[in-house]
C-alpha positions as CSV (number, residue, x, y, z in Angstrom):
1,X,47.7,-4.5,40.3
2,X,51.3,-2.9,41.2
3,X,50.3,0.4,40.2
4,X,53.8,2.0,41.9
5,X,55.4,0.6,39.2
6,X,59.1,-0.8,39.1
7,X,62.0,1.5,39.5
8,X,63.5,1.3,35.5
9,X,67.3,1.7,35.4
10,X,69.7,2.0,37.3
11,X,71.1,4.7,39.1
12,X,72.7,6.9,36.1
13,X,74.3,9.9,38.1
14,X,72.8,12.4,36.2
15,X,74.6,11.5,33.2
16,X,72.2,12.2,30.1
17,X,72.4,10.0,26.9
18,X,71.1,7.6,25.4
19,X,70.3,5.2,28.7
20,X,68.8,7.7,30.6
21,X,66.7,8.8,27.6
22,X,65.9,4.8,27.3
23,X,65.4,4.5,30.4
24,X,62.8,7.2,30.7
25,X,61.1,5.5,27.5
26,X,60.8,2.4,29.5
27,X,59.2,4.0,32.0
28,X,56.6,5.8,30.0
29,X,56.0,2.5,28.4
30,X,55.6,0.6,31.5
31,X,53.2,3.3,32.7
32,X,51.0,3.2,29.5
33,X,51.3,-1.0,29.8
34,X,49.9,-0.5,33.7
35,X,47.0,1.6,32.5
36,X,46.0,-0.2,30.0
37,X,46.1,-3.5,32.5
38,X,44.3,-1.4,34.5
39,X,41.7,-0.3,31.9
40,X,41.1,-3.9,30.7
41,X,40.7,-6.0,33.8
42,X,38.2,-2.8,34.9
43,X,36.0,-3.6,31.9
44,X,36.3,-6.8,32.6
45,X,35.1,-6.6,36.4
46,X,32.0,-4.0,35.3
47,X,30.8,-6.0,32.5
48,X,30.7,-9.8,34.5
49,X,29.2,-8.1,37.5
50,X,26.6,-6.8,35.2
51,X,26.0,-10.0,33.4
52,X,25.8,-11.8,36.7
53,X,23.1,-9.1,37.9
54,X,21.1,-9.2,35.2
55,X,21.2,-13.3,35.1
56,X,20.2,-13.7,38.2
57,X,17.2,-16.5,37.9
58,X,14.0,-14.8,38.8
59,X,10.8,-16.1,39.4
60,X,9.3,-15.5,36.2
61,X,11.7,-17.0,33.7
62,X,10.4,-14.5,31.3
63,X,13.4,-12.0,29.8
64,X,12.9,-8.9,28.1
65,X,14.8,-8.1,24.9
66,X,16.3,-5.2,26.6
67,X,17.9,-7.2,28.9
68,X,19.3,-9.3,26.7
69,X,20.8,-7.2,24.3
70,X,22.2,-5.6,27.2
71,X,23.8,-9.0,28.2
72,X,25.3,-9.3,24.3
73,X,26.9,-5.6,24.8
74,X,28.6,-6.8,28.1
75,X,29.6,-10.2,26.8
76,X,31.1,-8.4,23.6
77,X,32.8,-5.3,25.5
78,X,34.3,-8.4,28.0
79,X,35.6,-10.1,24.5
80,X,36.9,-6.8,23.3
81,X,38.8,-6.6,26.9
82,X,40.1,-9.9,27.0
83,X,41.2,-9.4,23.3
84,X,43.1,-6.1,24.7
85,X,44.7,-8.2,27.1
86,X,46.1,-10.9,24.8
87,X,47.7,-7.7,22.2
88,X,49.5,-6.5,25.9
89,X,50.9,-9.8,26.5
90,X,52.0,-10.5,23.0
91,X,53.7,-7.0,23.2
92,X,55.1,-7.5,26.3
93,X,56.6,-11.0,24.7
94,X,57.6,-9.3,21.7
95,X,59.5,-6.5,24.2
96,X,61.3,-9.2,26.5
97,X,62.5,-11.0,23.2
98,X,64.1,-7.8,21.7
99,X,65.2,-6.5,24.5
100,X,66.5,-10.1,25.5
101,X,68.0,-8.9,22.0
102,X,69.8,-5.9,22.6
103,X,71.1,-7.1,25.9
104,X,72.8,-10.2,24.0
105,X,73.9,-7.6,21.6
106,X,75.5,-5.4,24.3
107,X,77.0,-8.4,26.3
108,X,78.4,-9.6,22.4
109,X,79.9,-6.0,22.1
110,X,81.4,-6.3,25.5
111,X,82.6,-9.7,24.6
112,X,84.3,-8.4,21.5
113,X,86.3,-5.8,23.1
114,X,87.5,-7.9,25.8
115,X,88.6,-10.3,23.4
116,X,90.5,-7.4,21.5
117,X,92.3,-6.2,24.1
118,X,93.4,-10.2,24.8
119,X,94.4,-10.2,21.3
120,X,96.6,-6.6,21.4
121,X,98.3,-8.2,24.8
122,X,99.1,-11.6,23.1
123,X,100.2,-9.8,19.9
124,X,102.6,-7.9,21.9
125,X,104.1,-10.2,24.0
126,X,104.6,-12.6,21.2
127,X,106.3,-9.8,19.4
128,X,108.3,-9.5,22.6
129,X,109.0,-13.0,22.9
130,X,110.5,-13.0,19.0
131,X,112.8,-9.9,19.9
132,X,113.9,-11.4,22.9
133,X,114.4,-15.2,20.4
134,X,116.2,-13.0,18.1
135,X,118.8,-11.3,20.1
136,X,119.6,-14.8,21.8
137,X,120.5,-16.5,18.3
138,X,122.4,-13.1,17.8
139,X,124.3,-13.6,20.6
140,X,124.5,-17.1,20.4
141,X,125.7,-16.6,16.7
142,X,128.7,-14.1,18.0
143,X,129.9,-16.7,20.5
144,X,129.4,-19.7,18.1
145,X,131.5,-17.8,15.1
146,X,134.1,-16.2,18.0
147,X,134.4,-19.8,19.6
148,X,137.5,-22.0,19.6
149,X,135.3,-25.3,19.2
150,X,133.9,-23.5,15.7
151,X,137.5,-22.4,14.3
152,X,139.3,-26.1,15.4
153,X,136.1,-27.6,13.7
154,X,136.7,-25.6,10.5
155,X,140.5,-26.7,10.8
156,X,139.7,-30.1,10.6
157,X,136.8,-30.1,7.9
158,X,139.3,-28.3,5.9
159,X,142.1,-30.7,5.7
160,X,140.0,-33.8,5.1
């Protein structure tokens, strides 16, 4: 078994907050998970060797009760181990799925902001761009109305 354990986080810097305080959760969390791997695949070691001992074929095939009530202890603490182990796996499923969460969460929140700041920089250049449209028909407007093409095309629409 790894027993050194994974380093958990990245470097923070010595900033304190809510990562480093997760992050020394998760390593608490992944040093209780290592012990009770440990624990379990101990029991589970001690109690086959034992049963394997004690069933060893002898030459009388004659077995005492003791012995094999003592073979039903072992075969039911090696249940209760193997049992352990499947409640850590389905935790450790149950962990990569909401973590899997919170990460999709965080990249959504990321996502979000980015998108945001997109939307401020199109909103402001389009409000440029409409200034900028606006003070061209303005000053496409004073030339039009100051023109000498506009005033001889009034003159003539007036006398018809």
């Amino acid at each position: 078994m790894n027993k050194g354990g994974m380093g958990v986080g990245g470097g923070g810097g010595g900033v304190g907050g809510p990562t480093a305080a997760a992050a020394a959760a998760a390593a608490q969390k992944q040093k209780s998970l290592l012990q009770r791997v440990d624990a379990d695949v101990g029991i589970l070691v001690d109690n086959f060797g034992f049963l394997v001992n004690v069933a060893r074929v002898n030459d009388p095939p004659v077995r005492n009760s003791q012995e094999s009530f003592m073979m039903e202890i072992r075969a039911a603490r090696m249940a209760q181990a193997a049992e352990s182990l499947l409640k850590l796996v389905s935790e450790l499923k149950q962990t990569a799925i909401f973590s899997g969460f919170a990460s999709l969460n965080d990249h959504v929140d990321q996502r979000t902001e980015e998108l945001n700041k997109m939307e401020e920089s199109t909103n402001g250049k389009l409000s440029r761009i409409g200034e900028e449209a606006a003070a061209s028909l303005k000053e496409l407007e004073s030339h039009y109305y100051s023109s000498a093409i506009r005033t001889s095309n009034d003159a003539t629409s007036a006398s018809l």
